[in-house]
Backbone bond lengths (Angstrom), bond angles and torsions (degrees), N, CA, C in turn:
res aa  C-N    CA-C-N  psi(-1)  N-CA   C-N-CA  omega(-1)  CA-C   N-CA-C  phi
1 X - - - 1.453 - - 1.519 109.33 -
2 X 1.180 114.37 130.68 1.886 119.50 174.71 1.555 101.44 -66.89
3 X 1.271 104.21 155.21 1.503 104.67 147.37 1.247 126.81 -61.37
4 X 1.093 121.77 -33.44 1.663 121.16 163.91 1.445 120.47 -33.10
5 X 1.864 99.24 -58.39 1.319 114.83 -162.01 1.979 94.04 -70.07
6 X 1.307 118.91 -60.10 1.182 114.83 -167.01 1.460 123.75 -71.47
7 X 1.362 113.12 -0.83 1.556 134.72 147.91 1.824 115.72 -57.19
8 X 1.298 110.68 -62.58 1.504 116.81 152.49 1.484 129.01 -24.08
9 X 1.216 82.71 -82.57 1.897 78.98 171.77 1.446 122.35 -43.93
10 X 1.325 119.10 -45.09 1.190 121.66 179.18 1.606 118.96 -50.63
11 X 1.519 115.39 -54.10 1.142 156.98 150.64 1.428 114.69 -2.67
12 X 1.452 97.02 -61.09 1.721 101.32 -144.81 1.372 85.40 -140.52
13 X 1.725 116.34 91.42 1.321 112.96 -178.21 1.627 86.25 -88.48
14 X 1.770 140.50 -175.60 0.848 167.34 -134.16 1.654 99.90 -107.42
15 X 1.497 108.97 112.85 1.293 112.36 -156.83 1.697 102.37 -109.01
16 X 1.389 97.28 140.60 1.815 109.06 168.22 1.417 113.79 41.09
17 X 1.988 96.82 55.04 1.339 99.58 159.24 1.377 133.72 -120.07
18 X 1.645 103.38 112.45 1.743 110.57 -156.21 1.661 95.23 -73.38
19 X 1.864 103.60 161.41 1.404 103.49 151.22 1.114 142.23 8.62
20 X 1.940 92.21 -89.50 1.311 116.68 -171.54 1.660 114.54 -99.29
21 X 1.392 111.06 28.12 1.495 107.57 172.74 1.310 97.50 -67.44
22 X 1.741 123.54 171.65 1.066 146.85 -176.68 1.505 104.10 -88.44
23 X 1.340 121.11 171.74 1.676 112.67 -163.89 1.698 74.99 -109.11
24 X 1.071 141.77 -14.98 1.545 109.07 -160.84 2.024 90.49 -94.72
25 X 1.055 104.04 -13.26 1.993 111.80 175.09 1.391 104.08 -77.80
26 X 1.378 116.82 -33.43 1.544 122.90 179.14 1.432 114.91 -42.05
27 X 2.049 88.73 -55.23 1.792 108.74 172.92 1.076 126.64 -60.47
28 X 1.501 118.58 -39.41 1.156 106.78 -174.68 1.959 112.13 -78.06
29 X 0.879 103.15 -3.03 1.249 117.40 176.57 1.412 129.03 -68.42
30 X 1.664 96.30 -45.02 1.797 106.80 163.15 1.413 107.53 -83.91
31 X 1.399 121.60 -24.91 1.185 86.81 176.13 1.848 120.74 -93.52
32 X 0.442 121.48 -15.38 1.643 128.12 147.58 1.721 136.22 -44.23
33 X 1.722 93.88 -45.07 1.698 86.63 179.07 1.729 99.26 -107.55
34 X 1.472 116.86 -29.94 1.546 118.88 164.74 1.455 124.18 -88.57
35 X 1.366 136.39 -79.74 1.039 124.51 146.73 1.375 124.00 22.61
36 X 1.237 106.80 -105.10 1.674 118.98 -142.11 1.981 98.39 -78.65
37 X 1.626 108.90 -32.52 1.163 95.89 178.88 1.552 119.41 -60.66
38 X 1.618 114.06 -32.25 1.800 117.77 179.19 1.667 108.86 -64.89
39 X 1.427 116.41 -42.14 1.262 120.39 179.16 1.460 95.29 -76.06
40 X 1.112 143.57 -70.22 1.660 107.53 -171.37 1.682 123.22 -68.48
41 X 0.847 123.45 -15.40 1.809 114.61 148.45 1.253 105.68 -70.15
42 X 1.533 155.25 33.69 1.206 157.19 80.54 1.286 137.70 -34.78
43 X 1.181 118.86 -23.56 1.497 147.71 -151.08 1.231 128.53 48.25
44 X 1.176 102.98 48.62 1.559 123.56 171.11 1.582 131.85 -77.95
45 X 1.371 144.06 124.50 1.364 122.68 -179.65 1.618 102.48 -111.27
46 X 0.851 100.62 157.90 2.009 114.24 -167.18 1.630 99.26 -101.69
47 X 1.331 105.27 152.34 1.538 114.24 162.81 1.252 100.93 -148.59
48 X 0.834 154.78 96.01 1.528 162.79 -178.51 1.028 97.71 74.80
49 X 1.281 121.54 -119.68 1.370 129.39 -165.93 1.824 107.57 -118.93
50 X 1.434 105.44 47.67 1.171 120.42 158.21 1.276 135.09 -151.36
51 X 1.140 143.13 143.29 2.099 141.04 -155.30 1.255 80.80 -143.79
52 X 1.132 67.43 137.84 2.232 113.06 -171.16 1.389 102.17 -125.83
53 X 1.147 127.53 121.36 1.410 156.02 155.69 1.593 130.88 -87.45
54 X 1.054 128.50 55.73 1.816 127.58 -169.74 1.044 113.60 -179.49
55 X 1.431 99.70 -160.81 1.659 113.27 -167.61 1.345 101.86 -169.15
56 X 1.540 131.35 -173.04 1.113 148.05 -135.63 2.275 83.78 -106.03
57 X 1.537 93.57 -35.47 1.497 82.08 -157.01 1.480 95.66 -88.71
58 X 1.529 127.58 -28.07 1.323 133.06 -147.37 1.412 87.07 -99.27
59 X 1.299 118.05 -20.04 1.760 93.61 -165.57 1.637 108.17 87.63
60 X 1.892 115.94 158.72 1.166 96.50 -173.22 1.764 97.92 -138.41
61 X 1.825 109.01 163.74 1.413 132.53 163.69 0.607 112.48 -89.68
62 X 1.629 132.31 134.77 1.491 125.41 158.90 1.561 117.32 -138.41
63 X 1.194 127.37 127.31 1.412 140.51 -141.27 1.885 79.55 -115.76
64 X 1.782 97.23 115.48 2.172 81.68 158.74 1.724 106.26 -129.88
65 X 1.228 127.58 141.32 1.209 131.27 168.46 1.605 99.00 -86.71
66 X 1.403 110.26 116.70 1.407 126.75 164.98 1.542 119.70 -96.85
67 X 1.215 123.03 119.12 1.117 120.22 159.22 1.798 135.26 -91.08
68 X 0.988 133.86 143.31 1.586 115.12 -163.54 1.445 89.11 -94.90
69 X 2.023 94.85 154.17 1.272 125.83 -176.98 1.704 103.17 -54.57
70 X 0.915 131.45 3.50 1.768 119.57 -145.94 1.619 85.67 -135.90
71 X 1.060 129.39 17.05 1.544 132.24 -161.21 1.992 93.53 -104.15
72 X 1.521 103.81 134.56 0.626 104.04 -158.51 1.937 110.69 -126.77
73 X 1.441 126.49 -153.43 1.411 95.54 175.43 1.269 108.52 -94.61
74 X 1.180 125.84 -24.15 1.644 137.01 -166.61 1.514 95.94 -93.95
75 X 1.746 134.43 5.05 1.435 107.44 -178.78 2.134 88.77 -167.96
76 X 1.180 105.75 152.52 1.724 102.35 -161.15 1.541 73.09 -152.12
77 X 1.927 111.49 126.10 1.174 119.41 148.97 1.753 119.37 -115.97
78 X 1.425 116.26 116.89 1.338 122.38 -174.55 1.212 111.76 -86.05
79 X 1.527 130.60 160.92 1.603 131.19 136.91 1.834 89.17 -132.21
80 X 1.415 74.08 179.61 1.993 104.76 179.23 1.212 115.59 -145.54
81 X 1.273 109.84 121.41 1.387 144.70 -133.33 1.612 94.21 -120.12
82 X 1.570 117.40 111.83 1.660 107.62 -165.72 2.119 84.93 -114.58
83 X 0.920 120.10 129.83 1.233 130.03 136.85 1.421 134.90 -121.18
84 X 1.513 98.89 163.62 1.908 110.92 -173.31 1.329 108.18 -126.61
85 X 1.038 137.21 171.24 1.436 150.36 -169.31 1.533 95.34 -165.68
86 X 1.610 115.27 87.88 1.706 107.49 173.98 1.388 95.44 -77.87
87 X 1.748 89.59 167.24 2.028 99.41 -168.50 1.481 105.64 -76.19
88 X 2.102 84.98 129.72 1.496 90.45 170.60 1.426 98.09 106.91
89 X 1.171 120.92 -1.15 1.936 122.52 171.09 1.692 97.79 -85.04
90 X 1.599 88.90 -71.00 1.426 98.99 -163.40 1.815 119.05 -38.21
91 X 1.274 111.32 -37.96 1.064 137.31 179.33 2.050 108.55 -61.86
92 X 1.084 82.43 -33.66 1.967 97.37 179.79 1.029 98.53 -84.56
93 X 1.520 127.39 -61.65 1.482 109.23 178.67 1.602 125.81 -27.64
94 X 1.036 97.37 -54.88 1.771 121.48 -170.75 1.420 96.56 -41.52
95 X 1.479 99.59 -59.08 2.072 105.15 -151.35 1.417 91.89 -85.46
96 X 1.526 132.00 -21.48 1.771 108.88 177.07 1.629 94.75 -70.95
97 X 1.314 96.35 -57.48 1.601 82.00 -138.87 1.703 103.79 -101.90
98 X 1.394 108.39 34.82 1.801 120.73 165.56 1.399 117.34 38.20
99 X 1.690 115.67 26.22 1.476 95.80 149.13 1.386 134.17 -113.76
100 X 1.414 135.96 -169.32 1.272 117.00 -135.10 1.908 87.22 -139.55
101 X 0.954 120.42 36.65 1.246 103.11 155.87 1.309 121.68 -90.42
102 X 1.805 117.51 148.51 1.980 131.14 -139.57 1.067 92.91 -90.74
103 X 1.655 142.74 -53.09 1.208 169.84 140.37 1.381 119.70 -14.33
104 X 1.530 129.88 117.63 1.490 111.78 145.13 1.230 130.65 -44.66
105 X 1.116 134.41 148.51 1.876 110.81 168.58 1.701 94.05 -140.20
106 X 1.115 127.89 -172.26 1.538 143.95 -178.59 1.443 124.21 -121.35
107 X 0.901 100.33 138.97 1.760 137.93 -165.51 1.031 129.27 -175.20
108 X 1.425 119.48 148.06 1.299 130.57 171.29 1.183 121.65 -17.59
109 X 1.578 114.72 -56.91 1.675 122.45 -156.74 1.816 111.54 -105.14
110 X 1.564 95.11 24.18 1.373 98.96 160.93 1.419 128.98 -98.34
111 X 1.539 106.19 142.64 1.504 123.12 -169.72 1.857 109.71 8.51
112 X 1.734 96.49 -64.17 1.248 118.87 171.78 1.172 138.18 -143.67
113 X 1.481 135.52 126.79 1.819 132.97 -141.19 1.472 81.53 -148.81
114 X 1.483 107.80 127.04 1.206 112.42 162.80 1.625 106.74 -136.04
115 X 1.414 134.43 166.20 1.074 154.39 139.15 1.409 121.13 -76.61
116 X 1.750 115.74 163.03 1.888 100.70 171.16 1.086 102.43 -70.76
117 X 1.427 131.56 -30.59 1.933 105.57 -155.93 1.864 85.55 -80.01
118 X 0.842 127.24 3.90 1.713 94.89 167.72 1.655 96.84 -118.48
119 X 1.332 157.85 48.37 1.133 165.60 -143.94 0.930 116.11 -171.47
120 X 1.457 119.70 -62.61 1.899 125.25 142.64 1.443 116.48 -126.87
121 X 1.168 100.67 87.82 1.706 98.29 175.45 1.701 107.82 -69.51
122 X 1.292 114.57 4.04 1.457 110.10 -175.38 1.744 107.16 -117.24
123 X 1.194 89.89 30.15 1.995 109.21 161.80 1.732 105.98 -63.17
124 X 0.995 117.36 133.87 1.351 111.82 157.24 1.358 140.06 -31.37
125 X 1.717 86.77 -61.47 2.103 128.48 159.04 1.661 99.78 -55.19
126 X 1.206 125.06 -38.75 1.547 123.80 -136.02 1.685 113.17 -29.98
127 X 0.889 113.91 155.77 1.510 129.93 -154.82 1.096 126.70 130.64
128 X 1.412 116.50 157.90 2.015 109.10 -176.14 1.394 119.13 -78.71
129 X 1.403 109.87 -29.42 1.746 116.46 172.19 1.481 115.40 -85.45
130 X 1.771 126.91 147.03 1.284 122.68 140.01 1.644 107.86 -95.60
131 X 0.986 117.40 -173.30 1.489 130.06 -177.89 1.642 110.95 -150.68
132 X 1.519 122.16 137.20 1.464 137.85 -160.21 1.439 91.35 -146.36
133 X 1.434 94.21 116.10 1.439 103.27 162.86 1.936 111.40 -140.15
134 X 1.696 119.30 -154.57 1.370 103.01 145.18 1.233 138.86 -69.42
135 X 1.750 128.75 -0.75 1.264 104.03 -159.15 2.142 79.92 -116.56
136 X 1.269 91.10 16.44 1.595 84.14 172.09 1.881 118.15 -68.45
137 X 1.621 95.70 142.77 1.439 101.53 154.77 1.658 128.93 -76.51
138 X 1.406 111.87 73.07 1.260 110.60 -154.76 1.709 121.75 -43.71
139 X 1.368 95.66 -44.80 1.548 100.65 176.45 1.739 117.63 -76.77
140 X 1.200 93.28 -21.35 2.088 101.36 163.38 1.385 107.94 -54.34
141 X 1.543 121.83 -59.24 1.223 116.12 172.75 1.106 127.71 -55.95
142 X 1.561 120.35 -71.74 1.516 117.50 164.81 1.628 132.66 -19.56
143 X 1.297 102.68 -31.05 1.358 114.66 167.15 1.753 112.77 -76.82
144 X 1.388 90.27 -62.18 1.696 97.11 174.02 1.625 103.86 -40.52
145 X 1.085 137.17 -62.11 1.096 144.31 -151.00 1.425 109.02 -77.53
146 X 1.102 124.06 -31.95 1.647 133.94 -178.11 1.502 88.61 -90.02
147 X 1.091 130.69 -37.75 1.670 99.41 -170.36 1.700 121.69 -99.00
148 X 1.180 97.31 -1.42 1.515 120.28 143.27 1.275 124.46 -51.52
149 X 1.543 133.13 -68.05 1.138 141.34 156.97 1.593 122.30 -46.15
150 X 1.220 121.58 -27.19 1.098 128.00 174.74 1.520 125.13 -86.89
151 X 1.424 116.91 -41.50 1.549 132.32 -152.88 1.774 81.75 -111.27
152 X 1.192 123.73 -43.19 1.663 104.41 178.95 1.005 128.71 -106.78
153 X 1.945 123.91 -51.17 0.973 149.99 166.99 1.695 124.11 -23.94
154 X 1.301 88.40 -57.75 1.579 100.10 175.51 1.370 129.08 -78.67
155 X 1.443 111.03 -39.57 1.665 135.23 -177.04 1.599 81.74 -68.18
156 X 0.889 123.78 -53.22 1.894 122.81 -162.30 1.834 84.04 -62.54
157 X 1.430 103.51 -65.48 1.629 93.97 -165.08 1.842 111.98 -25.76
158 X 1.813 86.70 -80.34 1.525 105.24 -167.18 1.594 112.71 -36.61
159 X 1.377 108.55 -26.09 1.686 102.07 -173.43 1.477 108.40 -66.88
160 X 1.712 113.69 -35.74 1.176 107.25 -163.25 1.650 117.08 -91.13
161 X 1.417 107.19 -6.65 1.055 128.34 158.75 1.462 123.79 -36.00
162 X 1.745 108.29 -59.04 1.241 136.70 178.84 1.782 98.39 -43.08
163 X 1.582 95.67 150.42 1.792 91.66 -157.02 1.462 99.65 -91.18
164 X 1.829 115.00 -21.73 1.573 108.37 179.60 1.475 115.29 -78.47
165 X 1.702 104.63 -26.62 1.441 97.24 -158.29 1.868 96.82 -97.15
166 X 1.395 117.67 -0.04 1.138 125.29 175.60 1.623 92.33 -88.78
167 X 0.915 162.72 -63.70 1.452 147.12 -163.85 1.200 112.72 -69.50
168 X 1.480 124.95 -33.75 1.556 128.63 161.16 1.686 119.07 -42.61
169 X 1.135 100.37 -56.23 1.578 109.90 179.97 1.432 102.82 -78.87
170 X 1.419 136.65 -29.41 1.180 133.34 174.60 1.296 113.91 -51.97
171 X 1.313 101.50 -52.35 1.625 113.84 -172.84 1.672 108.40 -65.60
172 X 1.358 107.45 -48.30 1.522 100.19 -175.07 1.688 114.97 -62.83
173 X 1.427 117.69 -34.87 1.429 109.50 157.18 1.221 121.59 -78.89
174 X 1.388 141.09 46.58 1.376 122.24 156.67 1.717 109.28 90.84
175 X 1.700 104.42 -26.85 2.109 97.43 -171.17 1.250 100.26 -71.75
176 X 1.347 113.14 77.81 1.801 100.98 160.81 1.158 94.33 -62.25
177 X 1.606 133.10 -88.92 0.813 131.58 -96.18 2.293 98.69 -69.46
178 X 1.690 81.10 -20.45 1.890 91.72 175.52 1.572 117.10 -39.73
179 X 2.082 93.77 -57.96 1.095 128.58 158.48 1.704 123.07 -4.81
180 X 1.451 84.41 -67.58 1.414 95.85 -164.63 1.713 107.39 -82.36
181 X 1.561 122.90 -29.32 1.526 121.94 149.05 1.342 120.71 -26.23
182 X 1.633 110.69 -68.25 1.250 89.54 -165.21 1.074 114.01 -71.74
183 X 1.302 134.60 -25.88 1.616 148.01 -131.83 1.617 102.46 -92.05
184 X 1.647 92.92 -30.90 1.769 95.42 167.32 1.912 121.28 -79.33
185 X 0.941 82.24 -11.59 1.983 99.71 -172.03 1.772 88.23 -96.37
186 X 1.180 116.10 -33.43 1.717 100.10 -169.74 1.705 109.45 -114.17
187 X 1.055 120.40 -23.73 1.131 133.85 176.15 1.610 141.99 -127.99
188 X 1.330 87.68 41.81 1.551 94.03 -168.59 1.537 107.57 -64.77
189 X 1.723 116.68 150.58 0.952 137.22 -153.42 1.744 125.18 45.67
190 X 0.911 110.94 34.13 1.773 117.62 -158.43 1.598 79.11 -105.27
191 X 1.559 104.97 149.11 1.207 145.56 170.72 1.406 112.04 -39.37
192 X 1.927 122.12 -49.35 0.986 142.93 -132.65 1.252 73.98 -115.49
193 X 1.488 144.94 -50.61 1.566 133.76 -176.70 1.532 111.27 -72.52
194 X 1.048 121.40 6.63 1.635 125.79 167.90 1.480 90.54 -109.14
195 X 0.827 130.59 -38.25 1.738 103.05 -167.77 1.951 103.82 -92.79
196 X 1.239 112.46 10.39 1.228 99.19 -164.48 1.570 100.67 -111.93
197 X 1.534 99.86 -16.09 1.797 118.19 167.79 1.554 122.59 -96.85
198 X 1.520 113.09 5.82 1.459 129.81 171.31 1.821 107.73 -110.70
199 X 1.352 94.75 -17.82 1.805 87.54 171.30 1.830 99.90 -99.26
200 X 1.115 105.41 -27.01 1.789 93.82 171.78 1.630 109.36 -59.45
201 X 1.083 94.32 -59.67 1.547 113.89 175.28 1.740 101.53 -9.72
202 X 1.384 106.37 -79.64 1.320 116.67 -172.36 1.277 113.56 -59.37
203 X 1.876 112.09 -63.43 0.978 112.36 179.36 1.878 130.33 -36.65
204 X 1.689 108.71 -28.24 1.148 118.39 159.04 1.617 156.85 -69.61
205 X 1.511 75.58 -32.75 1.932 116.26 171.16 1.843 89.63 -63.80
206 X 1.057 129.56 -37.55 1.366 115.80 -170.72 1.243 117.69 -111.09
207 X 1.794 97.55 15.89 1.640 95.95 160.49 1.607 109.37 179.02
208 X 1.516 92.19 75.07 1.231 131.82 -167.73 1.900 116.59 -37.47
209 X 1.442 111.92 31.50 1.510 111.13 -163.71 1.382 99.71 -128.69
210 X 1.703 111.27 124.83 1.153 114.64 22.90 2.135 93.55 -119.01
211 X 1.434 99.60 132.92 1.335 114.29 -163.86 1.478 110.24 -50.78
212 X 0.819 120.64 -21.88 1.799 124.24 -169.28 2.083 92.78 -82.68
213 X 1.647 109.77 21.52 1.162 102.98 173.38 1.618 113.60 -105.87
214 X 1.310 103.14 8.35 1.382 123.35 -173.17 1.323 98.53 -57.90
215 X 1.782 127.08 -81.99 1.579 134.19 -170.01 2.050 88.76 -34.39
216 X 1.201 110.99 -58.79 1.532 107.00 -151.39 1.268 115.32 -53.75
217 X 1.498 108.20 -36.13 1.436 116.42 -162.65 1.861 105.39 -87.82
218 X 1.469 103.70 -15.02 1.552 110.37 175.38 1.518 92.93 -60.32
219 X 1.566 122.53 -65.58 1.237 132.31 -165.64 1.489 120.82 -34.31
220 X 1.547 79.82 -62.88 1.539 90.84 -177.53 1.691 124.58 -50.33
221 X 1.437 98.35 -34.98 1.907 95.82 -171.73 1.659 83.18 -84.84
222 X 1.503 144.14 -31.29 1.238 103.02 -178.17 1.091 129.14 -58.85
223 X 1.708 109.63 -30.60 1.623 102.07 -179.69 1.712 106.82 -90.95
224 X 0.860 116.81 34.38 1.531 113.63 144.07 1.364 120.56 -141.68
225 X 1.372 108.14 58.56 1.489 104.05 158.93 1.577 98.35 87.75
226 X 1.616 144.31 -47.63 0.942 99.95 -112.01 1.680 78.35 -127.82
227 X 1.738 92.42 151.66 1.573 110.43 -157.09 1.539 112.09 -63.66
228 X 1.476 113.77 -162.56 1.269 101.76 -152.11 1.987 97.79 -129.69
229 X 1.715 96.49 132.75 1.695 112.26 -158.85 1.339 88.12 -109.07
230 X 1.103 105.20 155.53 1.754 128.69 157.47 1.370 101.08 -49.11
231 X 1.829 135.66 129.35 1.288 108.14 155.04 1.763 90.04 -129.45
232 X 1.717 102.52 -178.99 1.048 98.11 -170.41 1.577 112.84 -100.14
233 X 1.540 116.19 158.32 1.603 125.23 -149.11 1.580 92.00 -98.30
234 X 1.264 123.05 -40.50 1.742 144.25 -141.44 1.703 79.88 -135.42
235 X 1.748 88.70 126.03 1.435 117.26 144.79 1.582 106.84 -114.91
236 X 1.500 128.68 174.09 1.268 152.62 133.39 1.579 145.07 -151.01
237 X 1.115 117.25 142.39 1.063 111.14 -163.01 1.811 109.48 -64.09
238 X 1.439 118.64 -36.36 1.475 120.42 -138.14 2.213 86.78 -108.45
239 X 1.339 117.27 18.13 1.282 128.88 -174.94 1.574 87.47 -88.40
240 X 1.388 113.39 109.14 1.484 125.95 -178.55 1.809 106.33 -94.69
241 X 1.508 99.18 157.89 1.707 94.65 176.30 1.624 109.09 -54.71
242 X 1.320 122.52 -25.93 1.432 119.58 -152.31 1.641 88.64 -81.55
243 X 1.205 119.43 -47.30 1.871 135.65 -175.39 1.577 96.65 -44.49
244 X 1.416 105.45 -58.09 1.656 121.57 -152.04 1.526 92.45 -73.08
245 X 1.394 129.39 -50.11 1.590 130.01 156.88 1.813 127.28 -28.24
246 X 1.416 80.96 -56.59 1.578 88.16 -169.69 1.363 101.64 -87.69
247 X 1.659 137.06 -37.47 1.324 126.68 -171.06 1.972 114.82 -122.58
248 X 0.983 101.05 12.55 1.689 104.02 174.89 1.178 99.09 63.42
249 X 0.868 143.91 -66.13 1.627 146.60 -172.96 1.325 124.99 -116.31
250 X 1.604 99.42 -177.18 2.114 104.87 177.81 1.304 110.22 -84.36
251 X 1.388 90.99 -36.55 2.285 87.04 -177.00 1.580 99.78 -74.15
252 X 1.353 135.54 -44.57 1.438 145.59 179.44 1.734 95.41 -31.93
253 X 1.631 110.32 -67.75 1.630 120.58 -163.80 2.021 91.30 -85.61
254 X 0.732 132.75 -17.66 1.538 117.00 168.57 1.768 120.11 -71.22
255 X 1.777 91.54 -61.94 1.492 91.66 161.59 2.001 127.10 -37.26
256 X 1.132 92.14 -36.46 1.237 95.47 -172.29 1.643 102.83 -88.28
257 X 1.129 136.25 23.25 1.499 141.13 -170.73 1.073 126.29 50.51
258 X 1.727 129.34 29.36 1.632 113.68 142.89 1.396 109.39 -69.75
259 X 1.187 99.86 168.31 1.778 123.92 176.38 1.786 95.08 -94.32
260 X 1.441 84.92 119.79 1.469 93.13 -168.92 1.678 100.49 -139.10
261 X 1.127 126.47 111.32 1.686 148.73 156.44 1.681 110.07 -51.07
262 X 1.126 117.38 80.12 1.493 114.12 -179.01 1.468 110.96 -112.17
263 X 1.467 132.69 161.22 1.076 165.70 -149.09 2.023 117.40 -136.82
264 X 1.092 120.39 119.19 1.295 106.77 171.45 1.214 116.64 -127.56
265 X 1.374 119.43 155.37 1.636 125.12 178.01 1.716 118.96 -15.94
266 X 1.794 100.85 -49.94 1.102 102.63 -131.77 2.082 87.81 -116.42
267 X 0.830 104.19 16.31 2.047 135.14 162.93 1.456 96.17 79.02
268 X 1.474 115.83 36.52 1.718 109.48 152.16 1.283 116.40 -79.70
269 X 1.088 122.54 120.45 1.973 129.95 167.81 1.808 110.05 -112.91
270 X 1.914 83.78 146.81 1.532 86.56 -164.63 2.231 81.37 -118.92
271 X 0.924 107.39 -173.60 1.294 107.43 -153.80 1.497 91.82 -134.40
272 X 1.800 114.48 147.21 1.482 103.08 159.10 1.454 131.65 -50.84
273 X 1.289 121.83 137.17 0.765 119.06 176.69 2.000 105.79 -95.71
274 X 1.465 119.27 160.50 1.782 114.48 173.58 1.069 101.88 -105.52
């Protein structure tokens, strides 16, 4: 936390909150007069109810205040939603899977998504929700909540940000394919970017999703060296162990007249047939 930021808090306890305000006005309230001022003496910029930290070269933070669907006026349950984009993901996203939003944004299936109870499970509070009602200490929270974002949230971000210790942890969960982003942006031709695009390799060949990764993954082993495998053209969902046993493939068990839902490299789909 800067002195800036922990000057803030001090600062700007929780402003012009009557009685009978509503709990979801409560929120927007901390995050407006507490909130956003600690995160931008961070160097954070806000878009609704999320601050973005990065760039194209650094890779990016992104801080989101979630509120749950079930939140009501007399009661507001939050979490905070930390994602990263190390450099050279965000950019992958784009070219696999061709869409065009300018922005990182947050979700599940980015690089890295955390909640507090896995961020600091050693919170007092710890858990993924807070809760705002009347018998709240409004400015207790606001505090709680800003120094959360500050003292864990972020330090957790920026680490994973980092391009070595982000492929380390990538790798041990399974994100090659993250893996292999940065590793081409930081390490091209490196030892460790051939072996980290020969274990996708496989790891993919046996579970061909999402198939339109075929062109990419050709690419990739050409520019590292590494020679050239059978991969597969056709995914499907409804290709059962007994199908995949008896016919190796979807066209194998289609040809032969199951009704088979297939997928191809190149975004032709064939449909069950009855």
């Amino acid at each position: 936390m800067t002195d800036d930021a922990a000057a803030g808090i001090a600062a700007n306890p929780v402003k012009a909150v009557a009685d009978d305000m509503p709990a979801p006005q409560v929120l927007n309230n901390i995050l407006r007069t507490v909130m956003h001022p600690a995160l931008k003496a961070e160097g954070l910029r806000r878009s609704g109810r999320t601050w973005r930290e990065g760039d194209a070269d650094r890779g990016w933070v992104l801080i989101q205040v979630q509120g749950s669907k079930f939140n009501t006026r007399e009661q507001v349950e939050l979490t905070i939603n930390t994602s990263v984009w190390p450099p050279a993901t965000w950019e992958m996203s784009r070219d696999v899977s061709g869409h065009e939003e300018a922005l990182p944004y947050v979700a599940g299936g980015n690089p890295f998504f955390a909640r507090p109870d896995v961020i600091a499970p050693e919170r007092p509070s710890a858990g993924e929700w807070w809760q705002l009602n009347s018998g709240t200490d409004v400015d207790a929270l606001a505090t709680e909540l800003v120094e959360f974002v500050l003292n864990d949230a972020l330090p957790w971000a920026r680490r994973h940000r980092d391009p070595d210790q982000a492929v380390k942890a990538l790798h041990a969960k399974g994100g090659l394919i993250w893996a292999i982003a940065i590793l081409r942006r930081t390490a091209t031709g490196s030892a460790q970017l051939r072996d980290v695009v020969e274990e996708f390799t496989s790891k993919w060949i046996s579970d061909p999703r999402p198939i339109t990764l075929r062109p990419h993954l050709i690419r990739w082993r050409q520019e590292t060296g590494l020679p050239e495998v059978p991969l597969p053209e056709i995914w499907s969902p409804s290709m059962s162990t007994r199908l995949v046993t008896q016919f190796g493939s979807p066209e194998a068990a289609r040809a032969a007249g199951h009704g088979i839902h297939m997928y191809s490299w190149d975004g032709r789909t064939w449909q069950d047939r009855g």
